[in-house]
KEDORO-802422 format. One record per residue: residue in three letters; y, x, z of N, C-alpha, C, O in turn; residue number from 1. Coordinates in nm, 4 decimals. Example, Ala and Ser with C-alpha at 12.3 -4.5 7.8 and 13.67 -1.06 7.14 Angstrom:
# residues 2
torke rest=ALA nY=-0.5690 nX=1.3190 nZ=0.7800 caY=-0.4500 caX=1.2300 caZ=0.7800 cY=-0.3300 cX=1.3200 cZ=0.7800 oY=-0.3319 oX=1.4236 oZ=0.8465 nr=1;
torke rest=SER nY=-0.2250 nX=1.2850 nZ=0.7080 caY=-0.1060 caX=1.3670 caZ=0.7140 cY=0.0030 cX=1.2900 cZ=0.7870 oY=0.1138 oX=1.3409 oZ=0.8039 nr=2;
END
This chain:
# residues 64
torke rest=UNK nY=1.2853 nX=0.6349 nZ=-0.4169 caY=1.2652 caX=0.6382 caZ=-0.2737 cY=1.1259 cX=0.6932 cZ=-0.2463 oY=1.0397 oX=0.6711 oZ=-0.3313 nr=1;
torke rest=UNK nY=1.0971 nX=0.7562 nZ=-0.1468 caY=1.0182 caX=0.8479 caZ=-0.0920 cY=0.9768 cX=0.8237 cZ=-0.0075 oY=1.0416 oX=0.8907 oZ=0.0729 nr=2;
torke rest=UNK nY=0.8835 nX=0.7529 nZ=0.0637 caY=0.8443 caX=0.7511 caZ=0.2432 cY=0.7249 cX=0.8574 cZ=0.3282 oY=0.6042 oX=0.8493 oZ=0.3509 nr=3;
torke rest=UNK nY=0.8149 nX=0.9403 nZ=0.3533 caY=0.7514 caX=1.0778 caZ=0.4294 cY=0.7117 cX=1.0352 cZ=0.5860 oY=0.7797 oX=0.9589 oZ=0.6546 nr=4;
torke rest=UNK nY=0.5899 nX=1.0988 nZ=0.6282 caY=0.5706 caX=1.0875 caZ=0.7651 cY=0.5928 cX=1.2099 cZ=0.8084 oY=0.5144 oX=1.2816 oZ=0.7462 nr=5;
torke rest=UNK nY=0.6597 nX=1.2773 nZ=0.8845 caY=0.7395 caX=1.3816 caZ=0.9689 cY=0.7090 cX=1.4158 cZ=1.1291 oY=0.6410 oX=1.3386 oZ=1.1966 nr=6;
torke rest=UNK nY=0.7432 nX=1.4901 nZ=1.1623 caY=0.7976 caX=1.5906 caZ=1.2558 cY=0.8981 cX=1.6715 cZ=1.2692 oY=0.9395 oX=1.7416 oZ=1.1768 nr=7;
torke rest=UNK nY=0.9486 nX=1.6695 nZ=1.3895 caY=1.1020 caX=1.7519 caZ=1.3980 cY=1.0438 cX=1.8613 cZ=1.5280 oY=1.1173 oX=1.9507 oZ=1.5700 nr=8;
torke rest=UNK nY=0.9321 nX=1.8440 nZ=1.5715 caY=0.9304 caX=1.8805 caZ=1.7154 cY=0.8464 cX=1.8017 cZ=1.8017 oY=0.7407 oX=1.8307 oZ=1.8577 nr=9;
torke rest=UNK nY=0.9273 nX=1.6766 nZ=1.8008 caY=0.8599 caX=1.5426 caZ=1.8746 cY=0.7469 cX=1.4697 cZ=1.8188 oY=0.6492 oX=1.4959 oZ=1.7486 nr=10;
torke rest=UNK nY=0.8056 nX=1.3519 nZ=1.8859 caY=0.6514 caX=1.2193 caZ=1.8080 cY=0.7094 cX=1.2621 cZ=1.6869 oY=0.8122 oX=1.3285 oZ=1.6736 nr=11;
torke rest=UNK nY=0.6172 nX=1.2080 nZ=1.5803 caY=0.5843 caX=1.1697 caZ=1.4680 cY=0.6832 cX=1.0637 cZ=1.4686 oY=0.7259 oX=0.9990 oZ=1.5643 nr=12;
torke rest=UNK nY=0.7262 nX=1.0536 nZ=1.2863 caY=0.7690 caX=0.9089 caZ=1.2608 cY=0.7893 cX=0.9491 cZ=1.1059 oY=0.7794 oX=1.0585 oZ=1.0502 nr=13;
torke rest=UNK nY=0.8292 nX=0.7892 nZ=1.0444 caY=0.8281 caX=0.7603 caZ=0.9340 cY=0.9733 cX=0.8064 cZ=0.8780 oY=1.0670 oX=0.8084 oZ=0.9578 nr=14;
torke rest=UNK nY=0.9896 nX=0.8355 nZ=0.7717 caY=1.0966 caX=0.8499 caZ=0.7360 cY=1.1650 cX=0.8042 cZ=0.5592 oY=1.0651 oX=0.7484 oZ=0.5138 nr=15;
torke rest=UNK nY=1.2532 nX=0.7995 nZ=0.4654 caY=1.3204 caX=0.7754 caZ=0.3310 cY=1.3556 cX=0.8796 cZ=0.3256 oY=1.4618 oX=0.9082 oZ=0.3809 nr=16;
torke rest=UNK nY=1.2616 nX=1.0034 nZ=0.2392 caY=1.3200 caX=1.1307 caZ=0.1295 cY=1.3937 cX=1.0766 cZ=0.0432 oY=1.3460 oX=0.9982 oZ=-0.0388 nr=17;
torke rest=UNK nY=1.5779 nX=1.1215 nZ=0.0464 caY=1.6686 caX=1.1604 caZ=-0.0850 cY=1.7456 cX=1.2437 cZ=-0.0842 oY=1.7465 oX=1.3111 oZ=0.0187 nr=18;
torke rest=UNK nY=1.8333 nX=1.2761 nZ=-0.1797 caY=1.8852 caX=1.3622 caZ=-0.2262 cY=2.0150 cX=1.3184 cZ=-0.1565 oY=2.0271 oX=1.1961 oZ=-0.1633 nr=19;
torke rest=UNK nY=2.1276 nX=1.3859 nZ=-0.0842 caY=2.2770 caX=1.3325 caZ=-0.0840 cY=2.3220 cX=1.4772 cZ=-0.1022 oY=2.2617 oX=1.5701 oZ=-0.0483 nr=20;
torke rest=UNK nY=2.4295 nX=1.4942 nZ=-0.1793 caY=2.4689 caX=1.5830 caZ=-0.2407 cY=2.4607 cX=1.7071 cZ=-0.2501 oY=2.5378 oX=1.7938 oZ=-0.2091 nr=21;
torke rest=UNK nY=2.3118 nX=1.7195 nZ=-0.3363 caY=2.2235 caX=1.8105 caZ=-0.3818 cY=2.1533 cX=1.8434 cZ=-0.2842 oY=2.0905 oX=1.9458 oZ=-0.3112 nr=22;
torke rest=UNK nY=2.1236 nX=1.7870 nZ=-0.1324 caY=2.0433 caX=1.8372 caZ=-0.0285 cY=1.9202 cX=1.7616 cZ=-0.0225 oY=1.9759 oX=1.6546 oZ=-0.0470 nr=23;
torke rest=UNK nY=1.7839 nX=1.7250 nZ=-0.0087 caY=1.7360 caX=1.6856 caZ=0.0558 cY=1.7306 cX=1.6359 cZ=0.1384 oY=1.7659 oX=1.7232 oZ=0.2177 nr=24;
torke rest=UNK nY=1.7001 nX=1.4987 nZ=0.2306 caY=1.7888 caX=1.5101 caZ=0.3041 cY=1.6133 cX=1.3773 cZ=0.3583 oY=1.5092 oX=1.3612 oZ=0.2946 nr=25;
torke rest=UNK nY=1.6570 nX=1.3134 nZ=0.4933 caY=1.5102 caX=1.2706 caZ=0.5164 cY=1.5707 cX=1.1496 cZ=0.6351 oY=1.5634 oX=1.1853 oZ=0.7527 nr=26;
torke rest=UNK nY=1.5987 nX=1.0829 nZ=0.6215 caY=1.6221 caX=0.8883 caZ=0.6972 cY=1.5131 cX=0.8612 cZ=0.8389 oY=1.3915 oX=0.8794 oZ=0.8332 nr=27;
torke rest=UNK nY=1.5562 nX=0.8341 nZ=0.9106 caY=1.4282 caX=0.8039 caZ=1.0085 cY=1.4479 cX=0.6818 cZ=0.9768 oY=1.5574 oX=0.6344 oZ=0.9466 nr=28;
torke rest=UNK nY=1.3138 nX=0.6060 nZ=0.9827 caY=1.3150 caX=0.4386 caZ=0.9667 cY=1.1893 cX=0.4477 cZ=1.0899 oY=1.1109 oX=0.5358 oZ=1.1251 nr=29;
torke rest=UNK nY=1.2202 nX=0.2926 nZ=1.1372 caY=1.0947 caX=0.2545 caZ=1.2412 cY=0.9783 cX=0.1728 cZ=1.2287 oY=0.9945 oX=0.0877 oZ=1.1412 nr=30;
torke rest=UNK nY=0.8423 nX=0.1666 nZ=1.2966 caY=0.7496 caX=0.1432 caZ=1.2652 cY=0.6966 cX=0.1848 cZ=1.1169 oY=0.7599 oX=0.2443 oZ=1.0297 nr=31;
torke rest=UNK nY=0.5460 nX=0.1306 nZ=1.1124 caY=0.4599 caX=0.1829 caZ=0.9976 cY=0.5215 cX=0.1249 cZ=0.9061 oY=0.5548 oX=0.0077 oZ=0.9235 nr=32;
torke rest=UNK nY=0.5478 nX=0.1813 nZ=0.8044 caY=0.5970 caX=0.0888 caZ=0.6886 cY=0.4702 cX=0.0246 cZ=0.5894 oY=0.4948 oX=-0.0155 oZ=0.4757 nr=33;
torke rest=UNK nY=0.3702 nX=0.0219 nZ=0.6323 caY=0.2193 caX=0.0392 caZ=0.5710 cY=0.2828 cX=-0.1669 cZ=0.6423 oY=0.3022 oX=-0.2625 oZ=0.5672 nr=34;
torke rest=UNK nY=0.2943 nX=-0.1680 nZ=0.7637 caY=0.3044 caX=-0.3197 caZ=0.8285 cY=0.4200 cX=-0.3651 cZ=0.8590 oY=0.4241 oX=-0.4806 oZ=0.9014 nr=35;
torke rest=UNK nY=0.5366 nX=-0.2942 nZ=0.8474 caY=0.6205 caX=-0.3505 caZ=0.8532 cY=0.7129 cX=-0.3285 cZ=0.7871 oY=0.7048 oX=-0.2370 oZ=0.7051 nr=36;
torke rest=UNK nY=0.8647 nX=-0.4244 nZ=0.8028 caY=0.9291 caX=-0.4009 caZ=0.6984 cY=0.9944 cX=-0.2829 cZ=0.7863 oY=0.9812 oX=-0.2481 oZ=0.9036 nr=37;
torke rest=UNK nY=1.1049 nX=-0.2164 nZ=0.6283 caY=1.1623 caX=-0.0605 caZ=0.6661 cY=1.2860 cX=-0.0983 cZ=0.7160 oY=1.3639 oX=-0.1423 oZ=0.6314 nr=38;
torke rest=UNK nY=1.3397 nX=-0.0912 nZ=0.8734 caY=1.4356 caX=-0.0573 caZ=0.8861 cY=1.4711 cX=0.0890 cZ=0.9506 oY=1.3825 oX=0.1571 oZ=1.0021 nr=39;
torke rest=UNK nY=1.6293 nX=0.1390 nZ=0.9429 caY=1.6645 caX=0.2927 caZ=0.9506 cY=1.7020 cX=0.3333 cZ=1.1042 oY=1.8028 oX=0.2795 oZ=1.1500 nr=40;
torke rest=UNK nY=1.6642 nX=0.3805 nZ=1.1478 caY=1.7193 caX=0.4758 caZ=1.2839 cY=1.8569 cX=0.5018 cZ=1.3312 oY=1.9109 oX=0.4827 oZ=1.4401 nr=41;
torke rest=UNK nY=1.9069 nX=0.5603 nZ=1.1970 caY=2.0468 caX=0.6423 caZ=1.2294 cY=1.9837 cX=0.8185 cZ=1.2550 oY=2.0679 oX=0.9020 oZ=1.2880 nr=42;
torke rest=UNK nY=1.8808 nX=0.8500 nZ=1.2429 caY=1.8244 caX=0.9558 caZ=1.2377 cY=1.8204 cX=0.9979 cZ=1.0920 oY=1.7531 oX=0.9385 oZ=1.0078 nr=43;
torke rest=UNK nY=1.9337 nX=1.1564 nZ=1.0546 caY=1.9330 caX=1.2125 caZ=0.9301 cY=1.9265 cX=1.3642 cZ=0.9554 oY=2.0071 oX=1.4281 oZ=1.0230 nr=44;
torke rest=UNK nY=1.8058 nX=1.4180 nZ=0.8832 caY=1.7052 caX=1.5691 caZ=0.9402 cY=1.7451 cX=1.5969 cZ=0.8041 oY=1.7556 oX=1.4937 oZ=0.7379 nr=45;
torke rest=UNK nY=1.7805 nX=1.7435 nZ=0.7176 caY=1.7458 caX=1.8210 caZ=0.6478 cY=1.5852 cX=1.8474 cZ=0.6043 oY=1.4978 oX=1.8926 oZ=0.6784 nr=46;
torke rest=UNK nY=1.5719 nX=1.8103 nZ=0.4761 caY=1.3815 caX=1.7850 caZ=0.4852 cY=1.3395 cX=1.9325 cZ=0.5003 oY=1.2177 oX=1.9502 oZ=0.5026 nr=47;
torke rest=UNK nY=1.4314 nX=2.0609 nZ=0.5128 caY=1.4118 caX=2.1623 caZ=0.5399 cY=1.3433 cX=2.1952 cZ=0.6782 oY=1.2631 oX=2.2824 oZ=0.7116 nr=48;
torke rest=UNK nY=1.3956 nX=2.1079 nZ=0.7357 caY=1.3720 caX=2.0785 caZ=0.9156 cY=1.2785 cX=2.0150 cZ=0.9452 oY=1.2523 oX=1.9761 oZ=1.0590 nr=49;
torke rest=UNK nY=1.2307 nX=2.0006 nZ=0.8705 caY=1.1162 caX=1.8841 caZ=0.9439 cY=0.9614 cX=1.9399 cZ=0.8848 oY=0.9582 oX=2.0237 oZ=0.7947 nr=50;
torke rest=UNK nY=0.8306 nX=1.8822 nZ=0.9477 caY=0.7234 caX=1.9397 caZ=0.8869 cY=0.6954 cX=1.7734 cZ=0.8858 oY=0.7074 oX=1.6796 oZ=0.9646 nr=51;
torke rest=UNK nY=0.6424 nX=1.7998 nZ=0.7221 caY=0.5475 caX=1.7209 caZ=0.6730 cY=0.4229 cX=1.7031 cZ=0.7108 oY=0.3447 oX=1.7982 oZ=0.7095 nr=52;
torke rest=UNK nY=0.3821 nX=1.5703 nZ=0.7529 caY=0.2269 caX=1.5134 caZ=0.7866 cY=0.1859 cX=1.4422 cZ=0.6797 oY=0.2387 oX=1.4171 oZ=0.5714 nr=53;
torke rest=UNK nY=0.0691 nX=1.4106 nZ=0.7351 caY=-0.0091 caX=1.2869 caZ=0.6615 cY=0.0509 cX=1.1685 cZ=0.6380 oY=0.1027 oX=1.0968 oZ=0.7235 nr=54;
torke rest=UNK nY=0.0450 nX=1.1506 nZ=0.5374 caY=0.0970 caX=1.0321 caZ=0.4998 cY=0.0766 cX=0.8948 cZ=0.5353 oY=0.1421 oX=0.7983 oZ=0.4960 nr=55;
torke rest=UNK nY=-0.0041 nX=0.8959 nZ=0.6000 caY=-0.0755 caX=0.7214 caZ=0.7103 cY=-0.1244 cX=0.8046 cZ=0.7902 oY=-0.1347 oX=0.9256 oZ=0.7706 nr=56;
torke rest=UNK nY=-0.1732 nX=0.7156 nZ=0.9303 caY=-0.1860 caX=0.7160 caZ=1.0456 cY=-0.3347 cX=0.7098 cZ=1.0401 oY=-0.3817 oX=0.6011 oZ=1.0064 nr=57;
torke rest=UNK nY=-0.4400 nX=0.8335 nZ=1.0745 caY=-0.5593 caX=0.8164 caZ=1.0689 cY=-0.6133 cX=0.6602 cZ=1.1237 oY=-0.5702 oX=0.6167 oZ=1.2304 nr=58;
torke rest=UNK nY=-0.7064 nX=0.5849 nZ=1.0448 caY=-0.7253 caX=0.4662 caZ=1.0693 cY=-0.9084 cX=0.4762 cZ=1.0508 oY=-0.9637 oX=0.5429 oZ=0.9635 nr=59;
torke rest=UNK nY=-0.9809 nX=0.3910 nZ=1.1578 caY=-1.1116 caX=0.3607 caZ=1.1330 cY=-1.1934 cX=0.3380 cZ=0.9737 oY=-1.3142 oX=0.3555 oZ=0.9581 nr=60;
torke rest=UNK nY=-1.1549 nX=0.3212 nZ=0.9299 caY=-1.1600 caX=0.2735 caZ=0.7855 cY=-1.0444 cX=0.2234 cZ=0.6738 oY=-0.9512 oX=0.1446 oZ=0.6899 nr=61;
torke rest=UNK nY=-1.0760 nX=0.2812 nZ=0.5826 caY=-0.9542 caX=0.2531 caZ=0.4546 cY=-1.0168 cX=0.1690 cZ=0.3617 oY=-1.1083 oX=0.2085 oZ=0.2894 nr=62;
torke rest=UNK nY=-0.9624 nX=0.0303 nZ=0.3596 caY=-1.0122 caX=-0.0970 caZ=0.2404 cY=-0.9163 cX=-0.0455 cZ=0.1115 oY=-0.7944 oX=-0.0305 oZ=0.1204 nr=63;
torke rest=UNK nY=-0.9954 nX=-0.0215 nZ=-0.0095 caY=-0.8579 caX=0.0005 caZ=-0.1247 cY=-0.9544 cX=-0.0623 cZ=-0.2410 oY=-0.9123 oX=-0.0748 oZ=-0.3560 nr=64;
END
C-alpha cells in the first residue's frame, strides 16, 4: 500500500496507490492519514490522471 497526496484538478486529497489489473490505479481516502485513521471515498482516478504532490501538508515545524 501506497499513500499518495494528489490532484485531479480540484482540492487536494489523500489517496491508496495499487495496481487492479495491471493499471495503476489511485483510492481517494479522507482526512490526513498522518491523524487519522484511513477511510475510502468511493473516489477511483487512473494514477495517470492525477498529479502528484507533496507528500504532507506543509506544517510549521517537523518533530522526527
Amino acid at each position: 500500500m501506497r499513500i499518495a497526496r494528489f490532484t485531479t484538478g480540484d482540492d487536494p486529497m489523500y489517496g491508496i496507490g495499487q495496481s487492479k489489473d495491471g493499471c495503476d490505479m489511485v483510492y481517494g481516502i479522507t482526512g490526513d492519514p498522518l491523524y487519522t485513521e484511513i477511510r475510502p471515498t468511493g473516489t477511483i482516478v487512473p494514477l495517470e490522471d492525477v498529479r502528484l504532490l507533496a507528500p504532507v501538508i506543509p506544517r510549521s515545524k517537523v518533530v522526527a
